[in-house]
C-alpha positions in Angstrom: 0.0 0.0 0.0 1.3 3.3 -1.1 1.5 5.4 1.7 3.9 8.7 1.3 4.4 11.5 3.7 3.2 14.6 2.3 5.6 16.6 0.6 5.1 19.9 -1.4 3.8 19.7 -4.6 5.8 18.6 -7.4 4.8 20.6 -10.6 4.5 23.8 -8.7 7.2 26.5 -8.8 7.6 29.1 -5.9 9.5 31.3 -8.3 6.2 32.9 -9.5 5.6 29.7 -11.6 8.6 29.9 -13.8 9.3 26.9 -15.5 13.4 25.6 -15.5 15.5 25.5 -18.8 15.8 22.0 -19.4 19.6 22.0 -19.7 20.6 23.9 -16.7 22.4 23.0 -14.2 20.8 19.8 -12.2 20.7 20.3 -8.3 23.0 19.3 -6.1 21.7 15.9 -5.8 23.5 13.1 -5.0 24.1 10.3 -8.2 23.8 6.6 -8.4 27.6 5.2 -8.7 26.3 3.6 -12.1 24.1 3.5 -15.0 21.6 0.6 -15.5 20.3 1.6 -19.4 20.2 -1.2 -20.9 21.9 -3.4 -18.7 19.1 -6.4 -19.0 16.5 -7.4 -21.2 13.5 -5.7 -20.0 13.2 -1.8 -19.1 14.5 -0.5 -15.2 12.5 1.9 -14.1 12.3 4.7 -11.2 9.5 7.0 -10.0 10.0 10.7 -9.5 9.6 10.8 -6.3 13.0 10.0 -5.1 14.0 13.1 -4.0 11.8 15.9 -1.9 11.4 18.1 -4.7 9.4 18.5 -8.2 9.3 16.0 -11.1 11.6 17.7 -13.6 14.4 17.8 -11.1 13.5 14.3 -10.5 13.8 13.5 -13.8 16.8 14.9 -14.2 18.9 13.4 -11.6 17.5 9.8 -12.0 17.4 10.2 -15.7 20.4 9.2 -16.7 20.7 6.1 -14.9 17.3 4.3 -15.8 15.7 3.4 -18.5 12.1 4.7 -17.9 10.2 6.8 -15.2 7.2 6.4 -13.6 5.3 10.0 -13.3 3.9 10.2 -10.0 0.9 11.6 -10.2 -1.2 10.2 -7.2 -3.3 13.3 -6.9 -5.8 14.8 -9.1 -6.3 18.5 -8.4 -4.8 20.6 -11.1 -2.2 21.9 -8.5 -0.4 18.4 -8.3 -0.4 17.6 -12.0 2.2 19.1 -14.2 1.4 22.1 -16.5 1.6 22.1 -20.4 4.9 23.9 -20.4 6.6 21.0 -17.6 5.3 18.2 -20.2 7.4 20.0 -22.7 10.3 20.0 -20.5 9.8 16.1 -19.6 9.5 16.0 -23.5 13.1 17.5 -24.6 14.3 15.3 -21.1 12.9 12.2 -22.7 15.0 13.1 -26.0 18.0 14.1 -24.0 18.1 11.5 -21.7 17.4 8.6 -23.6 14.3 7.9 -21.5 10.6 6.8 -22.0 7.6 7.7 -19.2 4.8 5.5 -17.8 2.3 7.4 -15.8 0.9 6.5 -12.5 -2.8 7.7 -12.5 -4.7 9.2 -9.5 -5.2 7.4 -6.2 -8.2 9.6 -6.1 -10.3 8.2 -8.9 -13.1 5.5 -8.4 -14.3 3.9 -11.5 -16.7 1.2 -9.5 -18.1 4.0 -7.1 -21.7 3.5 -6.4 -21.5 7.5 -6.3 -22.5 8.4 -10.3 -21.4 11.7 -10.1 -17.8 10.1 -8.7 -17.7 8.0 -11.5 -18.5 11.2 -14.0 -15.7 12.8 -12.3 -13.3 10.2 -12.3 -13.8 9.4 -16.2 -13.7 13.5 -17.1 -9.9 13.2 -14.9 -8.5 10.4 -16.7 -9.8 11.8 -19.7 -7.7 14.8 -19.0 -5.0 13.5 -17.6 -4.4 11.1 -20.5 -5.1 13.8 -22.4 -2.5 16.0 -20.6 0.2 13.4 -20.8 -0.1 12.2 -24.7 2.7 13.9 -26.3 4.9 11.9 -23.2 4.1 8.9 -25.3 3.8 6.8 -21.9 4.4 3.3 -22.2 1.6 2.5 -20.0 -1.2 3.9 -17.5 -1.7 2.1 -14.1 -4.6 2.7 -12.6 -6.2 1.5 -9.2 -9.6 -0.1 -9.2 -10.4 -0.1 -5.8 -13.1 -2.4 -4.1 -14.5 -0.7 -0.9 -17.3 -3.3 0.3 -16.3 -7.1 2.3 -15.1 -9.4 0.3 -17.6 -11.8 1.2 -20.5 -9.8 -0.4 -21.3 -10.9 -3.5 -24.2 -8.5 -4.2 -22.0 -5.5 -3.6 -19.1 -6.9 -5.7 -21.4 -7.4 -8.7 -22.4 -3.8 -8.6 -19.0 -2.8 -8.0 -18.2 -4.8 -11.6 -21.1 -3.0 -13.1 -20.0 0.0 -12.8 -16.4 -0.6 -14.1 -17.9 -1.6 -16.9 -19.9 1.1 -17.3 -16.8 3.5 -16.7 -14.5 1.7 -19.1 -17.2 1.8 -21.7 -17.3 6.0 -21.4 -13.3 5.8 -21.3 -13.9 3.8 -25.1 -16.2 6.3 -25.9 -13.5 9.2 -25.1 -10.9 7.3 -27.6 -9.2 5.9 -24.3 -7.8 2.1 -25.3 -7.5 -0.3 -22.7 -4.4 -1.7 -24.1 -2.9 1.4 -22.6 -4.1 1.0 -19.4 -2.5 -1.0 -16.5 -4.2 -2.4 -14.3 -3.1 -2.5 -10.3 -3.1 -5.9 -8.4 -4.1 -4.5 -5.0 -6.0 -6.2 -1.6 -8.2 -8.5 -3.6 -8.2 -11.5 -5.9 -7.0 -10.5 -9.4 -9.4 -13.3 -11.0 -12.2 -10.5 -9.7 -10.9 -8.3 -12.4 -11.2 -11.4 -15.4 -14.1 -10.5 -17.5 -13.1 -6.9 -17.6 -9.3 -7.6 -18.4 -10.7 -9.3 -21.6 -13.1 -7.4 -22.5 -11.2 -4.2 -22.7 -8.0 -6.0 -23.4 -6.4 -4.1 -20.0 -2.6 -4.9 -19.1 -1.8 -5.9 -16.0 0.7 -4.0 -12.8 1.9 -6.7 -10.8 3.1 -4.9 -7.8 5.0 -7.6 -5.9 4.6 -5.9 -2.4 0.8 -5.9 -2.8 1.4 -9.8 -3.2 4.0 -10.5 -0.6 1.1 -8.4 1.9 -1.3 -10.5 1.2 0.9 -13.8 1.0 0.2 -14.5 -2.6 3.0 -16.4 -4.6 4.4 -14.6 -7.3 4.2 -17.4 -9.5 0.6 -17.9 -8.8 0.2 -14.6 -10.8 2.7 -14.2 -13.4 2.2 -17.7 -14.8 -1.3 -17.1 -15.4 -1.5 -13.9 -16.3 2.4 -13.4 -17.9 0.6 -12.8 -21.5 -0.9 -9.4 -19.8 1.6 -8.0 -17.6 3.6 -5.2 -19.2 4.6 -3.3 -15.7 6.3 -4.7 -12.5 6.4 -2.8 -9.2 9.4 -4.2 -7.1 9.6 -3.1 -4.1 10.9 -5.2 -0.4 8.5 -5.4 2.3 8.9 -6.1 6.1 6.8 -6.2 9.6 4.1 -5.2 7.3 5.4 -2.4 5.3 5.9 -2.1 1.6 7.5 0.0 -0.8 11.0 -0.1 0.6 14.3 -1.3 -0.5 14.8 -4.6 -2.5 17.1 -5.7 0.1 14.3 -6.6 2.5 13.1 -9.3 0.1 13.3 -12.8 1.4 15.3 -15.4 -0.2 11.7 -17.3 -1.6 10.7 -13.9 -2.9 13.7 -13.1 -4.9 13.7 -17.0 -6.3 10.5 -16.1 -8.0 11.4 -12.7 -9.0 14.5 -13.9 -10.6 12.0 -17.2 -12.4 9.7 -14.2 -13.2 12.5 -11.9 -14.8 14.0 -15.1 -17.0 10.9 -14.6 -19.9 10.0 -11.2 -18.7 10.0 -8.2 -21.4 8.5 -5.4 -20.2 8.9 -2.6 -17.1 10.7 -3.6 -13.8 9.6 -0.6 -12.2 11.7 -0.3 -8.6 8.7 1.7 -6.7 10.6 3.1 -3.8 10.5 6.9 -3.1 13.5 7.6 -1.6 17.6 7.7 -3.0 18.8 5.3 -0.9 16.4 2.6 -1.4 16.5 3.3 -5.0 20.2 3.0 -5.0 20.2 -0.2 -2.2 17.5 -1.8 -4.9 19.3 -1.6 -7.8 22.5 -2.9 -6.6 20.6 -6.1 -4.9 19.0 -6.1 -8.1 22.2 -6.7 -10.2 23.6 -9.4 -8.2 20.6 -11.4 -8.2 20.9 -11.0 -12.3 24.7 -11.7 -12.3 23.9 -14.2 -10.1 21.2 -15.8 -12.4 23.7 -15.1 -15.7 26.3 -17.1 -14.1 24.1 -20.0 -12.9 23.1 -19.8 -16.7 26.2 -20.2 -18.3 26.1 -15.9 -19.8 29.0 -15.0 -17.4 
């Protein structure tokens, strides 16, 4: 569960809303000791929240060591979205940088609300916001479907599919595909989500922590569903919290990451929001894969 102290906006300038040249000089920040582009055969990615500060400067520090960034963008009011002019920036970054985007939508949108007018809101925000984000040419969306009622209520769950269908026909009808969507496993069974995965041809986030909470093999998800998964969230987990460094995986957990990562060609996303467990994850991350090379006769 994503759970981040709040921190000032990120697309919001207190320079009177001047936006930063996108070649000057990056903050005094400090750098990973190495670059990970290309260094396997699926994308690394980071999120732009590693540092306390906005997403361009984000961007730029963590940039050039990844392969892709995930935009933040966990609230919807127009304050914590970036303006037109930032997506230009990230746009001349993405060139410089040799970097591609995926976008992680609102935590504050609620396609199977029983509320209609929630629902109308939430569509009209993802409607913008994919809107907002086009010319970023994001490799995917991930979005949240969040189930509110017991588990054990079938009635409620029904009408909670309802109206995801209902919401993901009106995001059709707005020229949204769901091949560009992503979506979440969070704190109920993925097979609840079936029909609507194949009706909308959705992609699948499998965010390991979520998983590893809930004590749900890895396997038991990628090997089933491997055909739709195009984004991983890695993050360790331990005494019940998620979203930190890679080095708190167990030894079973990392076995099945490192079976998942064997046939896996999409984003490895390493969902931490701070520099050091970034920089702790991606250097557990390369032994286990030099690890794996040599046991595989590449090294």
């Amino acid at each position: 569960m994503i759970k981040i102290r709040k921190r000032k906006s990120q697309t919001r300038r207190t320079d009177g809303g001047q936006i930063e040249n996108p070649k000057s000089k990056i903050k005094n920040y400090p750098s990973l000791p190495k670059s990970y582009k290309k260094a396997f055969p699926f994308k690394i990615a980071a999120t732009s929240y590693i540092f306390p500060d906005h997403i361009i400067p984000n961007v730029r520090a963590v940039g050039p060591f990844v392969d892709e960034i995930e935009l933040i963008l966990f609230e919807s009011k127009p304050e914590s979205l970036p303006t037109d002019r930032e997506i230009r920036v990230l746009e001349t970054l993405a060139k410089d940088l040799d970097i591609t985007y995926n976008i992680h939508l609102p935590l504050d949108v609620h396609l199977g609300s029983h509320d209609d007018t929630q629902r109308k809101i939430s569509i009209q925000t993802l409607n913008s916001i994919f809107n907002l984000t086009a010319p970023l040419n994001p490799t995917t969306h991930t979005l949240h479907l969040e189930y509110g009622g017991p588990a054990d209520d079938e009635e409620n769950r029904e009408r909670w599919e309802s109206y995801l269908f209902e919401s993901f026909e009106d995001l059709k009808s707005g020229g949204i595909s769901g091949a560009s969507i992503s979506v979440e496993t969070l704190f109920y069974p993925l097979n609840w989500l079936d029909d609507i995965i194949d009706e909308y041809n959705l992609s699948i986030c499998m965010d390991i922590g979520h998983l590893i909470l809930q004590n749900v093999p890895l396997l038991e998800i990628f090997e089933p569903y491997h055909n739709h998964i195009t984004m991983l969230h890695l993050h360790g987990v331990e005494n019940g919290k998620d979203h930190l460094s890679l080095s708190k995986l167990s030894e079973p957990n990392w076995n099945a990451l490192i079976r998942i990562l064997m046939t896996y060609k999409g984003v490895a996303g390493i969902e931490v929001f701070s520099f050091d467990h970034l920089k702790a994850s991606l250097e557990v991350f390369e032994y286990f894969w030099k690890k794996l090379m040599k046991l595989r006769g590449k090294e």
